[in-house]
GUKE-541968 format. One line per 3 residues: number of its first residue (from 1); for each residue x, y, z of C-alpha. Coordinates in Angstrom, 1 decimal. Example, Ala and Ser with C-alpha at 12.3 -4.5 7.8 and 13.67 -1.06 7.14 Angstrom:
// GUKE-541968
1 = 12.3/-4.5/7.8 | 13.7/-1.1/7.1
This chain:
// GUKE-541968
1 = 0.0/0.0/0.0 | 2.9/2.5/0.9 | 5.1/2.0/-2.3
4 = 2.1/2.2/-4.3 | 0.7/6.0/-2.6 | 5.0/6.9/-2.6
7 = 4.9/6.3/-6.6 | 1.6/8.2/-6.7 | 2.4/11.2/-4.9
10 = 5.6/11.4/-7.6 | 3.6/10.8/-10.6 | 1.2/13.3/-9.3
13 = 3.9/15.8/-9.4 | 4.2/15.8/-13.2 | 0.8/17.5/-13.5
16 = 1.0/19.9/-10.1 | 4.0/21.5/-11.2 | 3.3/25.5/-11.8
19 = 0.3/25.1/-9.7 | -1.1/22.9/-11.8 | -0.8/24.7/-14.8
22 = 1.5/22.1/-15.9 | 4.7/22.7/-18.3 | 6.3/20.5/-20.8
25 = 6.5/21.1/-24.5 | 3.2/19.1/-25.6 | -0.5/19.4/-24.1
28 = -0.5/15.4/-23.3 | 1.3/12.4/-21.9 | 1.2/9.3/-23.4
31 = 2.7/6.3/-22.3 | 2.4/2.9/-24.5 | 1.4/-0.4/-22.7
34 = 0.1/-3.8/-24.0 | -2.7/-4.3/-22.4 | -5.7/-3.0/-25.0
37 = -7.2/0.0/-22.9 | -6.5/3.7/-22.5 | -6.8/5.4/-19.7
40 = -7.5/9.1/-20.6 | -7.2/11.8/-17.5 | -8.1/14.9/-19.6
43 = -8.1/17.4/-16.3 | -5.5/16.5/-14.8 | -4.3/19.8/-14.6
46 = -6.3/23.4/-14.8 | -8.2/23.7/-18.0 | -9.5/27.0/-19.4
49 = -12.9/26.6/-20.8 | -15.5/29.3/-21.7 | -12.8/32.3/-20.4
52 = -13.1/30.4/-16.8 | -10.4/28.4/-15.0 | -11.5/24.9/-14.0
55 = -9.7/23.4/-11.4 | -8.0/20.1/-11.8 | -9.1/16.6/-11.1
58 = -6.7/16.4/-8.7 | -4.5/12.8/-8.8 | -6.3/11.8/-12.5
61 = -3.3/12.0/-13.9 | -1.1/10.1/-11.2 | -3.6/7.3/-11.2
64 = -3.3/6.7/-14.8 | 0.2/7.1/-15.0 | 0.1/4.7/-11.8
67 = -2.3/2.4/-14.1 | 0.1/2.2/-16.9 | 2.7/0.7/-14.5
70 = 0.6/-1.7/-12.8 | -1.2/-3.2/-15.7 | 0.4/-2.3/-18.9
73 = -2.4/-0.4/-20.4 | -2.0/3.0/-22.5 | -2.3/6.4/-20.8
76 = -3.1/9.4/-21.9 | -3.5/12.7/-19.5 | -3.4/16.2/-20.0
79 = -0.3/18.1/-18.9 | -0.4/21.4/-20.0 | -3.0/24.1/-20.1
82 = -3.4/25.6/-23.7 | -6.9/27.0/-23.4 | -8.6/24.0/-24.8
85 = -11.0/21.8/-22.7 | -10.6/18.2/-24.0 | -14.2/17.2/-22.8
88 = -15.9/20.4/-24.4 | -13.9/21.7/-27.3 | -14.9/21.0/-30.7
91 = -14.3/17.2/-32.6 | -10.7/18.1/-33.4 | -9.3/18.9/-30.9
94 = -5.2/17.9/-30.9 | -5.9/15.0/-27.4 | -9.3/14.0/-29.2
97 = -7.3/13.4/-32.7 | -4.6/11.5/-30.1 | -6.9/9.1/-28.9
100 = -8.1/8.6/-31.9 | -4.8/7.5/-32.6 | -3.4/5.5/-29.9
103 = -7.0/3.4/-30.4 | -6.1/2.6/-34.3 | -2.2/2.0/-33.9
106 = -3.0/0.2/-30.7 | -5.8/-1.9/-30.8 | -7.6/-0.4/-28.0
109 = -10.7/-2.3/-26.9 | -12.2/0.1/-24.2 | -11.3/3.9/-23.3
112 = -12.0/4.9/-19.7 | -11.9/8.3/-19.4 | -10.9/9.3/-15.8
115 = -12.9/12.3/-14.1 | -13.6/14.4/-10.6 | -16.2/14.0/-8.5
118 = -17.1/16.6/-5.6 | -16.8/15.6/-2.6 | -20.3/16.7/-1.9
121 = -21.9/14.2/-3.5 | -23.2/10.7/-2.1 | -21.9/8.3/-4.9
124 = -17.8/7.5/-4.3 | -17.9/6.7/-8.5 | -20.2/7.2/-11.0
127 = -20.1/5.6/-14.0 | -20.9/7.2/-17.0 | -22.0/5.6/-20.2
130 = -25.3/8.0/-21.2 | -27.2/4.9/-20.5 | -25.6/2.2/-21.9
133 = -24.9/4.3/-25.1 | -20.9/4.8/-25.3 | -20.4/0.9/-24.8
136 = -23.1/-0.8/-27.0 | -24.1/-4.3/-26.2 | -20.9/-4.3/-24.0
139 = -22.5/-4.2/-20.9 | -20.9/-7.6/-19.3 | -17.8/-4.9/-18.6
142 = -19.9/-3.0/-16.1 | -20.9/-5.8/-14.3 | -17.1/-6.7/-14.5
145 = -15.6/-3.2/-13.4 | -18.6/-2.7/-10.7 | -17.5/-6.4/-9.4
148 = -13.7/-5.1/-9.0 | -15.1/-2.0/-6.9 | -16.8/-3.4/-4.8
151 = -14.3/-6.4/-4.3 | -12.2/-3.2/-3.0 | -14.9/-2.0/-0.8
154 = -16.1/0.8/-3.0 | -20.0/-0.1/-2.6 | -21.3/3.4/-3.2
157 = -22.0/3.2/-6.8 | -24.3/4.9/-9.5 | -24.3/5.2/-12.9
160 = -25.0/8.2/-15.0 | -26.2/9.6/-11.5 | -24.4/13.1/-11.2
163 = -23.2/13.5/-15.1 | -24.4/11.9/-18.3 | -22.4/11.8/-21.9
166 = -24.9/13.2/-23.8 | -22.9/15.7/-25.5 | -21.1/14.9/-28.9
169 = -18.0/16.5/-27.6 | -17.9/14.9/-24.5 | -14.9/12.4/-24.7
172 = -16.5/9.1/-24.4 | -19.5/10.1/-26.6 | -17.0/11.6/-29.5
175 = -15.0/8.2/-29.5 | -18.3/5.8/-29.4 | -19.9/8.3/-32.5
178 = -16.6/7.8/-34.4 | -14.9/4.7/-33.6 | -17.7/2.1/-31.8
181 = -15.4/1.5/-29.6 | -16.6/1.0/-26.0 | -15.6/3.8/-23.5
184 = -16.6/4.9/-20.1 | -16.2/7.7/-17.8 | -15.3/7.5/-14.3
187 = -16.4/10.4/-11.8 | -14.4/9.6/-8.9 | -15.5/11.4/-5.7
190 = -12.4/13.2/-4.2 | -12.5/10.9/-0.7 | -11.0/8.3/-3.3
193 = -8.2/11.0/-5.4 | -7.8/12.3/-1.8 | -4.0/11.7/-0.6
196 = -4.7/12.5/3.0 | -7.2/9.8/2.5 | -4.9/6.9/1.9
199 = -7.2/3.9/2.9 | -10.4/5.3/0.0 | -7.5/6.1/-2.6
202 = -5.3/2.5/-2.5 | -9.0/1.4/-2.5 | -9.7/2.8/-5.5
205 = -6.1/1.9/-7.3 | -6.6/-1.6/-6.3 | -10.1/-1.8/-8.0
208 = -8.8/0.0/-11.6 | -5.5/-2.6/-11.0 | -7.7/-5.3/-11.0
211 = -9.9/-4.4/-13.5 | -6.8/-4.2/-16.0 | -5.1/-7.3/-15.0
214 = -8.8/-9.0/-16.2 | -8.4/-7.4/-19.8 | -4.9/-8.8/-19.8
């Protein structure tokens, strides 16, 4: 539990640099696995959207950087601000036309697109799939990620509860529109990104760990 929140807290510190703002010379990581899903953290650092500054997700990005060393699979997260919301801009936008990419070269066989949660609210993950739309007649991987939450002791679950992929630019809709390719969103209440929370967030690591080493 302690090496994996250690390696987190590091990874994290890719996207908190500049207070979040992020730096590097591109808008995106991406780091290549084998196993065929992306994980896509498209907030993990501030976005400007509408003239407005949206906080991060806070630990999105760490987790699927985490992810990608655990079980192999292809990450994707956001690492610099440029003015461009991933989840609202238009259909071509430069990480939209990257997933796009890494799914062709790759093989990809499910997206799951990483998200925050307030802590206000009662669910600790909902899952988003605009009711069943974005995965098709894929819905045996619900019952299969679901089963790996609340093997980790996340039991407070809803789906499309709190947010609901109904608009074409919304990642998972964009990619299910274009590609048929089966792709969820995870809202993930900040107890679980939390790390002064350690016991909720090596919950929640365990649960996307084991849910990757079944697609394996």
């Amino acid at each position: 539990m302690e090496e994996k929140l250690t390696r987190l807290n590091g990874l994290e510190q890719i996207f908190s640099i500049n207070k979040y703002k992020g730096t590097g010379n591109k808008d995106y990581i991406y780091r290549k696995g084998k196993v065929p899903i992306l994980v896509s953290a498209p907030h993990a650092v501030k976005q400007t959207s509408e003239h407005k500054i949206k906080l991060p997700d806070m630990c999105t990005g760490g987790i699927a950087l985490l992810l990608n060393e655990l079980t192999d699979c292809h990450v994707i997260a956001k690492s610099r601000d440029n003015g461009v919301d991933p989840n609202r801009s238009e259909m071509d936008d430069e990480y939209k036309k990257e997933i796009v990419n890494i799914i062709k070269n790759n093989d990809i066989k499910l997206l799951i697109d990483l998200h925050g949660l307030s802590d206000h609210r009662k669910a600790d993950v909902d899952i988003i799939t605009h009711y069943g739309k974005t995965i098709g007649q894929n819905s045996k991987i619900i019952d299969e990620l679901k089963k790996c939450f609340e093997e980790s002791g996340i039991l407070n679950l809803s789906e499309d509860k709190y947010y609901f992929a109904k608009s074409e630019k919304v990642i998972v809709h964009y990619i299910w529109n274009l590609l048929e390719l089966p792709a969820i969103e995870l809202e993930v209440n900040w107890h679980f990104r939390n790390l002064d929370e350690p016991n909720n967030l090596i919950k929640l690591i365990n649960a996307l760990e084991g849910f990757g080493q079944l697609k394996k």
